[in-house]
N, CA, C and O atoms as CSV, one atom per row, in Angstrom:
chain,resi,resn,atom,element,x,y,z
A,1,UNK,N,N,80.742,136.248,61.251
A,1,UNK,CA,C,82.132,136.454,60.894
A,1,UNK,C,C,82.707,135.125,60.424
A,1,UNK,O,O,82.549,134.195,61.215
A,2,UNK,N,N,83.498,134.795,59.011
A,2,UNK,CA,C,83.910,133.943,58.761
A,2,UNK,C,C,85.090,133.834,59.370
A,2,UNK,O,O,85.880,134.749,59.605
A,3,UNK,N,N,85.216,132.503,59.667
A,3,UNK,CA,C,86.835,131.683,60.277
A,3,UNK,C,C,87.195,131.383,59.426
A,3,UNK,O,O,86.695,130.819,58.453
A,4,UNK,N,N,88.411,131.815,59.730
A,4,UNK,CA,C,89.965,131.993,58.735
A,4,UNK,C,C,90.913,130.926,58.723
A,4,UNK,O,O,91.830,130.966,59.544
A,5,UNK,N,N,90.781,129.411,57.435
A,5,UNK,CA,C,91.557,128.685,57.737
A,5,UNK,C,C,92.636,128.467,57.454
A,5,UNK,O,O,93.175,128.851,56.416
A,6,UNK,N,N,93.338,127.564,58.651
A,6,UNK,CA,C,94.897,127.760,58.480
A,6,UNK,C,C,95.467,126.823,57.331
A,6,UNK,O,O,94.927,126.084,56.508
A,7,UNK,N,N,96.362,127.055,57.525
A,7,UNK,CA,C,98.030,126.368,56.521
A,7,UNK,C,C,97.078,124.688,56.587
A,7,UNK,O,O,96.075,124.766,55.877
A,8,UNK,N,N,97.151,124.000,56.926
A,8,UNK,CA,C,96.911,122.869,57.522
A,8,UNK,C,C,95.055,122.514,57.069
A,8,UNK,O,O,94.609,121.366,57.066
A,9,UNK,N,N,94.533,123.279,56.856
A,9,UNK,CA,C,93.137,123.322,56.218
A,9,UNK,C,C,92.201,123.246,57.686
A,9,UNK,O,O,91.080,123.071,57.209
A,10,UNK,N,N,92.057,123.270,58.861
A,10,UNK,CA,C,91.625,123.540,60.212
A,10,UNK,C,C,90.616,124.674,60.217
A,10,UNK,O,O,90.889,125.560,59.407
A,11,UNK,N,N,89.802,124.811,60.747
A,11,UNK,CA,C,89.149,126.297,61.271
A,11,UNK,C,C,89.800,126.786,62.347
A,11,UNK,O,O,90.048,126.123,63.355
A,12,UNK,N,N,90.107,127.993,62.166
A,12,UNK,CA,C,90.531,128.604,63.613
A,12,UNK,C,C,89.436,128.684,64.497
A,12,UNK,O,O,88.295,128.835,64.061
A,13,UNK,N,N,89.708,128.586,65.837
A,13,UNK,CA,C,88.333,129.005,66.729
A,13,UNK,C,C,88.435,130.275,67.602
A,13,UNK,O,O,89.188,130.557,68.534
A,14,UNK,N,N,87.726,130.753,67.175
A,14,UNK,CA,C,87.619,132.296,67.673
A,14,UNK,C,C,87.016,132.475,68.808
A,14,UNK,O,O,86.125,131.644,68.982
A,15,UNK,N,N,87.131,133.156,69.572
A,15,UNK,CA,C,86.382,133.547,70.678
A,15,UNK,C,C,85.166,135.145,70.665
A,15,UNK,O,O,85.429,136.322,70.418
A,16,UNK,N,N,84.217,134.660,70.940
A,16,UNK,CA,C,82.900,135.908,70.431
A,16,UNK,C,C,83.070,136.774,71.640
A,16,UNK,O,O,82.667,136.269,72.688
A,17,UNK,N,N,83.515,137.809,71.701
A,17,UNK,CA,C,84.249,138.405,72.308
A,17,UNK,C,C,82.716,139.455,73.400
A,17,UNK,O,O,82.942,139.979,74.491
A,18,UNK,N,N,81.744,139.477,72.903
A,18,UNK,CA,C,81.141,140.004,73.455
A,18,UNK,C,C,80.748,139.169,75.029
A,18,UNK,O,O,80.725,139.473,76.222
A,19,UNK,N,N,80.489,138.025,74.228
A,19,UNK,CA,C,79.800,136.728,75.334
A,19,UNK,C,C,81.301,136.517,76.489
A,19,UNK,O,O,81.031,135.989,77.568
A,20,UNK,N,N,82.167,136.750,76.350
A,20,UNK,CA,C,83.350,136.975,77.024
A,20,UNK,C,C,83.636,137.746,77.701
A,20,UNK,O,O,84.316,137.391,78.664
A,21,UNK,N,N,83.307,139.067,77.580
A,21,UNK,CA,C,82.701,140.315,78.860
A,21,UNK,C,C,81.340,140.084,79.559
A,21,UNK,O,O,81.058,141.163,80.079
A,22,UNK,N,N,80.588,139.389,79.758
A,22,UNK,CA,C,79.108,138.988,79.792
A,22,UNK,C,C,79.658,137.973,80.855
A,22,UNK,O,O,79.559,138.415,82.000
A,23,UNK,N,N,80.110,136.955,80.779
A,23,UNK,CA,C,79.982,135.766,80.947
A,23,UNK,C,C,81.390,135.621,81.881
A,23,UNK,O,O,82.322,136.399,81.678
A,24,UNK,N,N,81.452,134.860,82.632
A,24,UNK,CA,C,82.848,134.083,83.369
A,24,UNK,C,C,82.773,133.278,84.431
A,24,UNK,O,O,82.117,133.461,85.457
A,25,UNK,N,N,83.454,132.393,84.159
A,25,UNK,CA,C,83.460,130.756,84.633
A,25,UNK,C,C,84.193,130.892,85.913
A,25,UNK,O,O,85.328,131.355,85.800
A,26,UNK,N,N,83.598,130.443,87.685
A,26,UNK,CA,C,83.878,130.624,89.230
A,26,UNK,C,C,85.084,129.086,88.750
A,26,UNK,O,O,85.223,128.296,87.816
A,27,UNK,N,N,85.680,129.373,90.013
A,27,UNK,CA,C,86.305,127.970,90.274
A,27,UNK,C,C,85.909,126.813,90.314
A,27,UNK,O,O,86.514,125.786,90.005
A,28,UNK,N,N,84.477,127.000,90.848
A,28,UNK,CA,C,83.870,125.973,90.886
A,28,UNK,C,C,83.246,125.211,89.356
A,28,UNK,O,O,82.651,124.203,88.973
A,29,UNK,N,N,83.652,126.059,89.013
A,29,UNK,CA,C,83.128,125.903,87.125
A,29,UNK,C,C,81.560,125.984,86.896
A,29,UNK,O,O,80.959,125.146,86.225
A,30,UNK,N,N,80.925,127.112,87.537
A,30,UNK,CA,C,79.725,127.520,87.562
A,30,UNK,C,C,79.718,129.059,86.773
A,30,UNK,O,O,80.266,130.064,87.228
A,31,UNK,N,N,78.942,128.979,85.454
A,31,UNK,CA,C,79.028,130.104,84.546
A,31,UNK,C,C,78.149,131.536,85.421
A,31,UNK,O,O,77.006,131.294,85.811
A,32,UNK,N,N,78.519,132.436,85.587
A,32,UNK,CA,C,77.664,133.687,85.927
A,32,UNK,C,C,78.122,134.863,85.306
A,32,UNK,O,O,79.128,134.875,84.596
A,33,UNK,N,N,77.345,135.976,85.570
A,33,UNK,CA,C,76.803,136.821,84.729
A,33,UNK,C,C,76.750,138.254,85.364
A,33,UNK,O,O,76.869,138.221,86.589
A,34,UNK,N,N,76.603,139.474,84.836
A,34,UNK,CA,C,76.389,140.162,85.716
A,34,UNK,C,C,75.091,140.501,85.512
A,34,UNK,O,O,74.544,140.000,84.530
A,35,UNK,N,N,74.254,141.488,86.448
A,35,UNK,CA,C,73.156,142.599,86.428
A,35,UNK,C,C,72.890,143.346,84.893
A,35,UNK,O,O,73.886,143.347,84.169
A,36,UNK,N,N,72.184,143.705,84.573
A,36,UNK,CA,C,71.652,144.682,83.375
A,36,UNK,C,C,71.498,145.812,84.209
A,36,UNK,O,O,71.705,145.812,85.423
A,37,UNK,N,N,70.944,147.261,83.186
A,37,UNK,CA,C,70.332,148.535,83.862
A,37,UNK,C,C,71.285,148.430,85.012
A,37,UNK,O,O,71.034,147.772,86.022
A,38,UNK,N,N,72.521,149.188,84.794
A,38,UNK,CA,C,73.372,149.791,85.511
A,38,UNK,C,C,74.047,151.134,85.135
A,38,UNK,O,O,74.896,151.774,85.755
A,39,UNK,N,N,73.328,151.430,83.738
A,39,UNK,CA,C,74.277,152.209,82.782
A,39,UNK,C,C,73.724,153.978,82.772
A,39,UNK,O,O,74.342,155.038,82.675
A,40,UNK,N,N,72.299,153.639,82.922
A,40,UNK,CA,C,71.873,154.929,82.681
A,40,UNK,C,C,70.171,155.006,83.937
A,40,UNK,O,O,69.701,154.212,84.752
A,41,UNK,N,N,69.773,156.368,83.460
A,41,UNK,CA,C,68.580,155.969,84.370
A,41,UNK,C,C,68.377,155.637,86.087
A,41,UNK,O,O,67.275,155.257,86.480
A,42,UNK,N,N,69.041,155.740,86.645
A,42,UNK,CA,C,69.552,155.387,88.318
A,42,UNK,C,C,68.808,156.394,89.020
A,42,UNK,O,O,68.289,155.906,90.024
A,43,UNK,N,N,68.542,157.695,88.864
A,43,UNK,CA,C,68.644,158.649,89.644
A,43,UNK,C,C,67.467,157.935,90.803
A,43,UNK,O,O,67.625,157.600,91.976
A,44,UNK,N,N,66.203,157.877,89.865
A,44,UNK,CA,C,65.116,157.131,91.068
A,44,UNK,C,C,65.260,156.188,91.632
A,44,UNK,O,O,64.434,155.912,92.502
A,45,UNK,N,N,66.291,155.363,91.391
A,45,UNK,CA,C,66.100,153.927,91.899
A,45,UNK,C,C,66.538,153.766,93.299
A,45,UNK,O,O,67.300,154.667,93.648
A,46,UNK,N,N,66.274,152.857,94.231
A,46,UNK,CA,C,66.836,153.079,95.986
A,46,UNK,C,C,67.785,152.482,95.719
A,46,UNK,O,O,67.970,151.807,94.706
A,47,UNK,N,N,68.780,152.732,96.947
A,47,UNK,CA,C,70.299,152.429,97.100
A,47,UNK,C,C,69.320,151.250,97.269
A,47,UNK,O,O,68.523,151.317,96.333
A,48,UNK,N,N,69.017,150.116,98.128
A,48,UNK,CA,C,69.016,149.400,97.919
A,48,UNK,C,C,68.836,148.188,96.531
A,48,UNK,O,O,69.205,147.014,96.556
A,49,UNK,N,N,68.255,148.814,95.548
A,49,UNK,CA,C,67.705,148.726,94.205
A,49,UNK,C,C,69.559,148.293,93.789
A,49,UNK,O,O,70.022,147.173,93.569
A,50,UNK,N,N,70.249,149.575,93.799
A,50,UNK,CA,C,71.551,149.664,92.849
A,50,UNK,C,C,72.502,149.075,93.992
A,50,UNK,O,O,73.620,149.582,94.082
A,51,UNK,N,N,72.219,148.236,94.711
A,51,UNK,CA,C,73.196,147.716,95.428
A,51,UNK,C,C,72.878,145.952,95.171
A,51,UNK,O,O,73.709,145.090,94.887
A,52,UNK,N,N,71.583,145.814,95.357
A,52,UNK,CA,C,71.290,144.810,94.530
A,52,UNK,C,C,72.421,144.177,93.151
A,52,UNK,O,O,73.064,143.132,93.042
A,53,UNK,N,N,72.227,145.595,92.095
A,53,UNK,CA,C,72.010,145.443,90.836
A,53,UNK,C,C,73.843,144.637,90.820
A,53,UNK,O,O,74.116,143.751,90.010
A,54,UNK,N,N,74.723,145.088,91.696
A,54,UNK,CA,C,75.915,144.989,91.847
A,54,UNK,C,C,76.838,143.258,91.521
A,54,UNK,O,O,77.869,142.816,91.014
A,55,UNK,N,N,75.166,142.654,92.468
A,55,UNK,CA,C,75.905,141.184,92.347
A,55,UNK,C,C,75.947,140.430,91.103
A,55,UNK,O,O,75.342,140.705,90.067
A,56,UNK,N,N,76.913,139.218,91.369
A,56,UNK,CA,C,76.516,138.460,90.299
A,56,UNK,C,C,75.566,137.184,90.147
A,56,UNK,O,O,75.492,136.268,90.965
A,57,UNK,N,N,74.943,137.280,89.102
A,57,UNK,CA,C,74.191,135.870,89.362
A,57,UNK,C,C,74.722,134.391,88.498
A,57,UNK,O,O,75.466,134.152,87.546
A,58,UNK,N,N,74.106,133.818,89.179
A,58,UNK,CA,C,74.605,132.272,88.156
A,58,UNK,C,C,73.743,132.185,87.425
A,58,UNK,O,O,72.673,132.677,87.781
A,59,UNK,N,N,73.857,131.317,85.668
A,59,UNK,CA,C,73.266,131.487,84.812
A,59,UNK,C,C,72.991,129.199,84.998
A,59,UNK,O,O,73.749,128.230,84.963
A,60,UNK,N,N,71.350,129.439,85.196
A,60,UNK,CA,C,70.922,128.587,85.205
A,60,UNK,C,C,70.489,127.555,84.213
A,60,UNK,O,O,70.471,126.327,84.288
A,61,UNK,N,N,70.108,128.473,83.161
A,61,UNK,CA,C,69.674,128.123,82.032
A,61,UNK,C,C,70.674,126.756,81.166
A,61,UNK,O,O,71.812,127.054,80.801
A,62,UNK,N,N,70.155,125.350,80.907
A,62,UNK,CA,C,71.513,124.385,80.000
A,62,UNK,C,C,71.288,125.108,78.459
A,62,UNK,O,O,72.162,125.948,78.249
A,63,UNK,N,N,70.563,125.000,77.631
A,63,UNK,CA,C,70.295,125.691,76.800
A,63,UNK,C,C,71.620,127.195,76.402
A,63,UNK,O,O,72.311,127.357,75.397
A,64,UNK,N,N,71.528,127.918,77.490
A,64,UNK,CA,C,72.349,129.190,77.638
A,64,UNK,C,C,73.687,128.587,77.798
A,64,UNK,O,O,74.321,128.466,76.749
A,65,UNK,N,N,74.250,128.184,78.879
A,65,UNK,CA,C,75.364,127.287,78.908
A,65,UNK,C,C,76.375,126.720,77.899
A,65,UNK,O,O,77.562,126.962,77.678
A,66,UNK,N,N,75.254,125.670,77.238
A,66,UNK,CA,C,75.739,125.773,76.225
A,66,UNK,C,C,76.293,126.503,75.402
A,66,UNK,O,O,77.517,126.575,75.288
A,67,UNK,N,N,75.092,127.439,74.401
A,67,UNK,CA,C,75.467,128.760,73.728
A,67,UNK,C,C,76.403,129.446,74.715
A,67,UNK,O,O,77.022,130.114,73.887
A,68,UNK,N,N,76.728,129.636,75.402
A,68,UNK,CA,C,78.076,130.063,76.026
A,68,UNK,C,C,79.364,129.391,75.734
A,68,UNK,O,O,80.404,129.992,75.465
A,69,UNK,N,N,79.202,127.857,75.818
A,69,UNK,CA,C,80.367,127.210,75.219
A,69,UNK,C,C,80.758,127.225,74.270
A,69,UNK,O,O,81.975,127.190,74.091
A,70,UNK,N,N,79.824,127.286,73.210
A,70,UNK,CA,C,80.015,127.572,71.666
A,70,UNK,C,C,80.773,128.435,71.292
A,70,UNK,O,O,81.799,128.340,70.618
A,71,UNK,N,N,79.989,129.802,71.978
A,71,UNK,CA,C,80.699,131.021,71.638
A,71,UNK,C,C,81.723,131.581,71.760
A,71,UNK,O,O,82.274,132.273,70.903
A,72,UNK,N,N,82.264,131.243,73.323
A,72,UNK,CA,C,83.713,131.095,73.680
A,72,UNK,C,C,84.265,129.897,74.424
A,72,UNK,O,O,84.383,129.547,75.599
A,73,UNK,N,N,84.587,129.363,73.065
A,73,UNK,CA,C,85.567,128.215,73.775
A,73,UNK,C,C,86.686,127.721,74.524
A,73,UNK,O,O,86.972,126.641,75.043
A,74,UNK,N,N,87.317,129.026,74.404
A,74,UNK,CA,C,88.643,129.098,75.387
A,74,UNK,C,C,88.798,129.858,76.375
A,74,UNK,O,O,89.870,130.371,76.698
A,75,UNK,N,N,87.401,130.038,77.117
A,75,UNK,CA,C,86.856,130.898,77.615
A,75,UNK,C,C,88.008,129.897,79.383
A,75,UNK,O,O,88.210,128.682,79.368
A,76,UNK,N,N,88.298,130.430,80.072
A,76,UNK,CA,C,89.435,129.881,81.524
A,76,UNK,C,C,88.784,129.592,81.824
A,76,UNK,O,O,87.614,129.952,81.949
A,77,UNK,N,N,89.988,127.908,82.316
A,77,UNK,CA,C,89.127,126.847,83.512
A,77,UNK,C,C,88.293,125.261,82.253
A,77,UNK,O,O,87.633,124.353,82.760
């Protein structure tokens, strides 16, 4: 998607809106994430399995992190 520049000749910075439902920054300013395979498919799986699937994890990866910052930069905190 091209950025749309302003009056002033600037890039606007957009926020990638997907990586923004995906993604969100603790107080502690530690990026995490949620679970996958929550959506469909369950019937076999043990409650313990889909109780698991519930938490969130922290995203370890610097590499990822990054590409997280990129993508949304005005992402809170």
């Amino acid at each position: 998607m091209p950025r749309k520049a302003k009056a002033g000749g600037k890039l606007k910075l957009k926020t990638h809106k997907a990586t923004s439902k995906r993604f969100r920054l603790t107080g502690a300013g530690k990026l995490v994430r949620t679970k996958g395979g929550k959506s469909h498919l369950r019937r076999n799986t043990s409650k313990r399995t889909k109780a698991l699937l519930a938490e969130t994890v922290e995203v370890k990866g610097s590499k990822i992190i990054k590409n997280v910052k990129v993508l949304a930069p005005n992402m809170e905190h």
